[in-house]
Rosetta silent file (secondary structure, phi, psi, omega in degrees, C-alpha in Angstrom):
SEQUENCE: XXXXXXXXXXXXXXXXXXXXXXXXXXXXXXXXXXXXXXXXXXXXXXXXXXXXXXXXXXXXXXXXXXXXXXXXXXXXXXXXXXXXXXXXXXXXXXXXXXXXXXXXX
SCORE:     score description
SCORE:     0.000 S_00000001
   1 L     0.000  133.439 -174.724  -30.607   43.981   79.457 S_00000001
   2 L  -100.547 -179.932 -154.364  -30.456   47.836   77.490 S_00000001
   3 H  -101.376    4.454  153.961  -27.878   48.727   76.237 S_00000001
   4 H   -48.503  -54.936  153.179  -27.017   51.423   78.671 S_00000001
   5 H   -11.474  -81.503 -161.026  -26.643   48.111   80.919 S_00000001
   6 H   -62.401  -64.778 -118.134  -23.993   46.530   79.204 S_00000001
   7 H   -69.752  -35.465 -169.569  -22.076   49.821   78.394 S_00000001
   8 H   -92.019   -3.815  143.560  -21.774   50.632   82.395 S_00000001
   9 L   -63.838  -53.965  162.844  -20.775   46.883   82.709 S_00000001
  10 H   -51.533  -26.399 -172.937  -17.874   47.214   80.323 S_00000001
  11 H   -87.612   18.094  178.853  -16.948   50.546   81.936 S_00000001
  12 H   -86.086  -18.736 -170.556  -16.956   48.425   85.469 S_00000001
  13 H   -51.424  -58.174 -150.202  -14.870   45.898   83.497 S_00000001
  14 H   -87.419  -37.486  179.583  -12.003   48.100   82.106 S_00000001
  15 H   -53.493  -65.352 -165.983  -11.953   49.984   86.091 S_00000001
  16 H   -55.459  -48.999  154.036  -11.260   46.733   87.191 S_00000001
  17 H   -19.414  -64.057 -156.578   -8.695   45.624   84.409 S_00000001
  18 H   -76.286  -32.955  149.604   -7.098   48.575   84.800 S_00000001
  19 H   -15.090  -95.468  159.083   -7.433   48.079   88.713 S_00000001
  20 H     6.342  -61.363 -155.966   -6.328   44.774   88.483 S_00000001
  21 H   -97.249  -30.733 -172.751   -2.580   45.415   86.446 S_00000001
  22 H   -74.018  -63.401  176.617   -1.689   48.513   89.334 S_00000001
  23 H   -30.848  -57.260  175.618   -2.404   44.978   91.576 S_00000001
  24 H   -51.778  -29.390 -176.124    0.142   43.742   89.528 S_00000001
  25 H   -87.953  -52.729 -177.227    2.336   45.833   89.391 S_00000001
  26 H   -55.424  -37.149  150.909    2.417   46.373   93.250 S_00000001
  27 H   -40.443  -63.594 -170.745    2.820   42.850   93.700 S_00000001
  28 H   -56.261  -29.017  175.849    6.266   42.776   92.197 S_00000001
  29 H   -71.104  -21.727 -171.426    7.390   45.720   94.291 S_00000001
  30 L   -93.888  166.002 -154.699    6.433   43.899   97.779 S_00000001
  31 E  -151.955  130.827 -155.834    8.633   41.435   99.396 S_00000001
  32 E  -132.488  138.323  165.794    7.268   38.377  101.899 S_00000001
  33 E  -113.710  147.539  172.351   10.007   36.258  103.673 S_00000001
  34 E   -88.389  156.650  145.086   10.211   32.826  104.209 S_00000001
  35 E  -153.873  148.031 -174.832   12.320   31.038  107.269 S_00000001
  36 E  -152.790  131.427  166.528   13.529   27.868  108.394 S_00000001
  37 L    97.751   43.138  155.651   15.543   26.361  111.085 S_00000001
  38 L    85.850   55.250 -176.675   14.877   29.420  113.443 S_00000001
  39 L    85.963  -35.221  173.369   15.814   31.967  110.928 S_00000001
  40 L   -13.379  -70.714 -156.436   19.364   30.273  109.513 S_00000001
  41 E  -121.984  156.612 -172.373   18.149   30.059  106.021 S_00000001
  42 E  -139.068  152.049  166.678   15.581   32.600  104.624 S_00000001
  43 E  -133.285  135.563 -165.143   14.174   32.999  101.355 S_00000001
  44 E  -109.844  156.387  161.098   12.535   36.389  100.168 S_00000001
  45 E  -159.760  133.359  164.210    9.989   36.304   97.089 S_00000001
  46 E   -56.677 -178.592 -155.165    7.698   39.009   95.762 S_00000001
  47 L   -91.450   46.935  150.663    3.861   39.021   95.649 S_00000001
  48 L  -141.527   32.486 -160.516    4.115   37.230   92.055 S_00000001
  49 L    11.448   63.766  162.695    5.971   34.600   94.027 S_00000001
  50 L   -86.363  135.805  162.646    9.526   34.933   92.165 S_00000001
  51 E   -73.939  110.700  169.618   12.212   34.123   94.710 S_00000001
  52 E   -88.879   -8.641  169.069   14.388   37.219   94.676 S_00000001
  53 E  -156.290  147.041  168.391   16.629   35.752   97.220 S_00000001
  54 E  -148.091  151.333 -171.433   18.311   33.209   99.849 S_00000001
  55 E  -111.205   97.781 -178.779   19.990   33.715  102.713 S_00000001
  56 L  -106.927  157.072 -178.290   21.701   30.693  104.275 S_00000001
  57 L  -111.812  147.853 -163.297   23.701   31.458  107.309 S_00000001
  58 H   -60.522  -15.718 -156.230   27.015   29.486  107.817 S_00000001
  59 H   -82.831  -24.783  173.230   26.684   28.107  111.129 S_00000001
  60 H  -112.710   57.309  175.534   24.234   25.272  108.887 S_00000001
  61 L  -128.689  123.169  171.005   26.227   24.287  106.114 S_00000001
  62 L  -164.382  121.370 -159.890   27.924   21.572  106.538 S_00000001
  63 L   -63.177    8.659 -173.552   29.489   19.868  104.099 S_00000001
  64 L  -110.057   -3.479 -171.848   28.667   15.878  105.640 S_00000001
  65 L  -125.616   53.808  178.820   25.263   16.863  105.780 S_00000001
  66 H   -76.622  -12.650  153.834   23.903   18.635  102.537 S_00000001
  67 H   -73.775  -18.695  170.963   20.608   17.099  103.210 S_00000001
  68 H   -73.388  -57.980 -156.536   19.374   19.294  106.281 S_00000001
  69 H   -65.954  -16.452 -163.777   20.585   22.115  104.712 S_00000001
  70 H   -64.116  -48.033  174.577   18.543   20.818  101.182 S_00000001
  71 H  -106.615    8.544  120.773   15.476   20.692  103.282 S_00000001
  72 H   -18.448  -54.454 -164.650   16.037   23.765  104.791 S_00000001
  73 H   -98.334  -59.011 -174.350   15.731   25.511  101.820 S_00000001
  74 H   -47.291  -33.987  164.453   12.768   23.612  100.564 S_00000001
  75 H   -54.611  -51.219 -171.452   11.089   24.422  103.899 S_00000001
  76 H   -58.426  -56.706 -178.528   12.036   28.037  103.570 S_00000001
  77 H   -59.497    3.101 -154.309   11.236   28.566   99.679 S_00000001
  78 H  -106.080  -55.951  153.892    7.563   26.902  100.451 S_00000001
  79 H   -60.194  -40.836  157.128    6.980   29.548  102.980 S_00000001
  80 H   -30.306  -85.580 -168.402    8.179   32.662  100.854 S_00000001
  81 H   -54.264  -31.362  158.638    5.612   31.124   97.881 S_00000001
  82 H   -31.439  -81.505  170.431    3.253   30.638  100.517 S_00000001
  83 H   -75.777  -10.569  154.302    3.064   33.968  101.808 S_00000001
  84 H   -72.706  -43.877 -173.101    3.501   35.660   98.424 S_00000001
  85 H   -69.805  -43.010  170.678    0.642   33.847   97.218 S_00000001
  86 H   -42.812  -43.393 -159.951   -1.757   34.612  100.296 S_00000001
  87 H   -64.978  -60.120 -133.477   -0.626   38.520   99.398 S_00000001
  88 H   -89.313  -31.144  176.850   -1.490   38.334   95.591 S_00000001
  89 H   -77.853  -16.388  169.792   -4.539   36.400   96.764 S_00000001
  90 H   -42.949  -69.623 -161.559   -5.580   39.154   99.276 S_00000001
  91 H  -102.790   -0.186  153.131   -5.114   41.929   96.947 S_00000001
  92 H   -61.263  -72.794 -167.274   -6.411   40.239   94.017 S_00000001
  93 H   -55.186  -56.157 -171.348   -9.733   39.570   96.240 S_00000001
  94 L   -69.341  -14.540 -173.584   -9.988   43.682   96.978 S_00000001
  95 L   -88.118  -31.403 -173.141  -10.187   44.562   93.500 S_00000001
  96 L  -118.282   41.572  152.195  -13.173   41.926   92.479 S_00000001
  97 L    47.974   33.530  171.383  -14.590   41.766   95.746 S_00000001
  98 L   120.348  -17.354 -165.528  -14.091   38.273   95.801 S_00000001
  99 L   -64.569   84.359 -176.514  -14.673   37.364   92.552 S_00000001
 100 L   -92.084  151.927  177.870  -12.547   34.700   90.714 S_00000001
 101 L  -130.576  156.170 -176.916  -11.678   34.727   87.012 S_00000001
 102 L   -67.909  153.403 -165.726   -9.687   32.342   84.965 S_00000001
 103 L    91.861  -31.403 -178.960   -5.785   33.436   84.868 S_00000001
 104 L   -69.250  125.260  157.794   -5.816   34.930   87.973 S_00000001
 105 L    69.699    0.000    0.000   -3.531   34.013   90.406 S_00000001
């Protein structure tokens, strides 16, 4: 390999790098919802799958039952991390064209 080679490998590296953290960044701005028990409780989480929110709605709280609503939420917050992670793996995947590296994702 000359060394023209590597040098237009490193500059495909550093596109992608730089590529990459604008992924990153764009993640955290987008927002995927979770829901469970026909919308009742919701959970929101961005594309780095942080939960930014939950929504439970009153009609399923009930205080003799704190287990439905408990796995409610676990149902909901599953989907959220779910579907954030499908995003970040999506747009992860257009930048290396498929391409996994360790740390990613």
């Amino acid at each position: 390999m000359s060394t023209g080679d590597l040098g237009g490998l490193f500059q495909q590296a550093q596109k992608m790098q730089k590529e990459l953290k604008a992924v990153q960044e764009d993640l955290k701005q987008r927002t995927v919802l979770g829901e469970s028990g026909s919308g009742l409780v919701k959970v929101y989480a961005n594309g780095q799958q942080e939960v930014l929110k939950v929504e439970i709605d009153p009609k399923v709280v009930d205080p003799e039952d704190t287990e439905m609503l408990e796995d409610l939420v676990l149902v909901a917050v599953g989907q959220a991390l779910e579907k954030a992670k499908e995003l970040s793996d999506q747009e992860t995947s257009r930048v290396t064209g498929g391409m996994s590296f360790p740390g990613m994702t």
